[in-house]
KOLLUM-861283 format. One record per residue (C-alpha): residue in one letter; residue number from 1; x, y, z. Coordinates in steps of 0.5 Angstrom, whole numbers. Each point is the difference from the previous one (the first is absolute). Last residue first. Layout:
# KOLLUM-861283
   res     n       X       Y       Z
     A   NUM       X       Y       Z
...
END
This chain:
# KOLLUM-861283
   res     n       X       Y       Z
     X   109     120     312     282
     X   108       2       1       7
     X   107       3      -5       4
     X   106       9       2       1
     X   105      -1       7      -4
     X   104      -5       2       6
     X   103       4      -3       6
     X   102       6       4      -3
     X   101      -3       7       0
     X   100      -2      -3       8
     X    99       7       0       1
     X    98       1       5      -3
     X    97      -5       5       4
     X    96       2      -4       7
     X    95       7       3      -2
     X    94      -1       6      -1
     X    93      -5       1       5
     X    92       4      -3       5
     X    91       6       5      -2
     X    90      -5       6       1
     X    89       0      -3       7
     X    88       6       0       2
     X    87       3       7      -3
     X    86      -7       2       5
     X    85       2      -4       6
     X    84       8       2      -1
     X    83      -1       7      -1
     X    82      -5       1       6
     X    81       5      -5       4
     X    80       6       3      -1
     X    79       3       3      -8
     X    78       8       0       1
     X    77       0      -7      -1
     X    76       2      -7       4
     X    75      -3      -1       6
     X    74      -7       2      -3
     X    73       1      -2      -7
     X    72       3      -6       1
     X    71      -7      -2       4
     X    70      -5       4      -5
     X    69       4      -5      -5
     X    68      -2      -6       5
     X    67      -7       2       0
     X    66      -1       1      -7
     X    65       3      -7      -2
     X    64      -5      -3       5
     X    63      -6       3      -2
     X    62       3       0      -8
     X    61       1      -7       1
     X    60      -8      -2       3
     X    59      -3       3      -5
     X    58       3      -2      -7
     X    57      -1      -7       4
     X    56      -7       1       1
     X    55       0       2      -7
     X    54       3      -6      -2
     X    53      -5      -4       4
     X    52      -7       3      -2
     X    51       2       1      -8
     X    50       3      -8       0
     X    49      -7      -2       3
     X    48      -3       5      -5
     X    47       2      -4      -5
     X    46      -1       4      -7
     X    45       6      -1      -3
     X    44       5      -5       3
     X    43       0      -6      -4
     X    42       1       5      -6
     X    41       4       4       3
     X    40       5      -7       3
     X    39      -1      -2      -7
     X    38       3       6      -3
     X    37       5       0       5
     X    36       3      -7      -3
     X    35      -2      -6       5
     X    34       6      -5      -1
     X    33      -1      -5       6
     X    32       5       1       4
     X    31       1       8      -1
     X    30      -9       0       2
     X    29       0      -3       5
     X    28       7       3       3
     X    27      -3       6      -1
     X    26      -7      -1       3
     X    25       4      -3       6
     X    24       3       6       1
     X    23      -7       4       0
     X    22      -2      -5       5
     X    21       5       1       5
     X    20       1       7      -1
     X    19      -8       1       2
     X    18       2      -5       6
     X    17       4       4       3
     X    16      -3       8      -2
     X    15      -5      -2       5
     X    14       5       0       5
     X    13       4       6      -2
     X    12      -6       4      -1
     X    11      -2      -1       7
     X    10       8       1       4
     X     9       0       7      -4
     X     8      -7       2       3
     X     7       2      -3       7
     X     6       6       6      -2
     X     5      -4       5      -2
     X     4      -4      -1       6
     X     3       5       0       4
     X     2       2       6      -2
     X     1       8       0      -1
END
């Protein structure tokens, strides 16, 4: 494995962990105190904090999602590093791609 990749893997990682700490916080704010999707958009439009930090988020998982498939794809498929690299890569795009989809449903108008 490339140490690059996996200082990369190990990075994500670390800044997904307090992400995934306040996101789960939210949930457990909003179940308790009774707050409806509807509330949550409405409290959530337009805030570019709220842009800023699910996009950052939606950056940080498919970085660190597409490594580790490049990985298993590596060791594990026919298709070898090249294969792997470019497999791994559209794969990020992807998933970057909706998680910022759903950024854009969560604060705008």
């Amino acid at each position: 494995m490339n140490v690059a990749l996996y200082i990369a893997q190990r990075a994500s990682a670390a800044v997904m962990v307090p992400m995934i700490a306040v996101h789960i916080a939210v949930i457990f704010y909003a179940t308790r105190h009774a707050v409806t999707a509807a509330d949550i958009l409405a409290r959530t439009g337009g805030s570019l904090g709220w842009a800023a930090f699910y996009a950052a988020f939606a950056a940080a998982a498919s970085l660190h999602g597409a490594i580790g498939i490049r990985n298993i794809l590596a060791e594990w498929s026919p298709l070898g590093d090249r294969g792997a690299n470019i497999a791994a890569a559209a794969f990020g795009a992807a998933l970057f791609g909706l998680g910022l989809r759903a950024v854009a449903a969560l604060v705008l108008p």
